[in-house]
N, C-alpha and C positions, 0 to 999 in steps of 0.2 A: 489716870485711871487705867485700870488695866481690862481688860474683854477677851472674855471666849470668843476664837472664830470657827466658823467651819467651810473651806474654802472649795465650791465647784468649778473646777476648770474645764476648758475650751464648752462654753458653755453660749449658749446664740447670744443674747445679749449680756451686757456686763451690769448688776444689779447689786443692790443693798436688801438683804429681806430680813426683819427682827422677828426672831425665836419667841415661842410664849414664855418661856424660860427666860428669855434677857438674853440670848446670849442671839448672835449676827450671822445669816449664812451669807455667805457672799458669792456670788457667779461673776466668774470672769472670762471673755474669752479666751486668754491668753494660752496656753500651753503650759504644763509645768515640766517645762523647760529650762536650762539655765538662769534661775531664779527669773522667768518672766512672767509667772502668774502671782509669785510675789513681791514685784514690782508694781504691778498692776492692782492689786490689795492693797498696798499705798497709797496708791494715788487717790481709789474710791473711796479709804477711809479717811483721808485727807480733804478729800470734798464734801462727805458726809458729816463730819465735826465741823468744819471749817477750820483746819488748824494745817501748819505747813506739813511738807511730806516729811522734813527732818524731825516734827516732831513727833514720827510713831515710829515704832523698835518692836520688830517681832521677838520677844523675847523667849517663849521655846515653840518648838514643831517647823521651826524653818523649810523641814522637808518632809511634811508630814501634810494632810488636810484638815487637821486639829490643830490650831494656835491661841497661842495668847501672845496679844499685842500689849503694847503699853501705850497710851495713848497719854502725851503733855500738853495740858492748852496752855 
């Protein structure tokens, strides 16, 4: 399945919030920084499916705060 995201960085704690819209903000501490805030985006949606990190792919805005991931269960 694929999801809009919309990514807050160095943010106090690291969160899942769902849009009324469907679509996902996410807050992460991390920095965006040499891909570490979307690193970190992995992992909470990785936790948040339950499904492994290998199985999501940011598929555009890699370097944006606008994405769409893909998400494989």
């Amino acid at each position: 399945m694929k999801k809009q995201v919309k990514v807050k960085p160095n943010a106090k704690q690291s969160k899942v919030v769902y849009g009324d819209d469907g679509s996902l903000i996410i807050h992460v501490k991390s920095p965006p920084v040499d891909g570490k805030a979307n690193q970190e985006l992995i992992k909470l949606l990785a936790k948040e499916f339950n499904v492994s990190q290998q199985s999501i792919k940011i598929k555009s805005g890699a370097g944006s705060r606008q994405k769409i991931v893909e998400i494989n269960e």
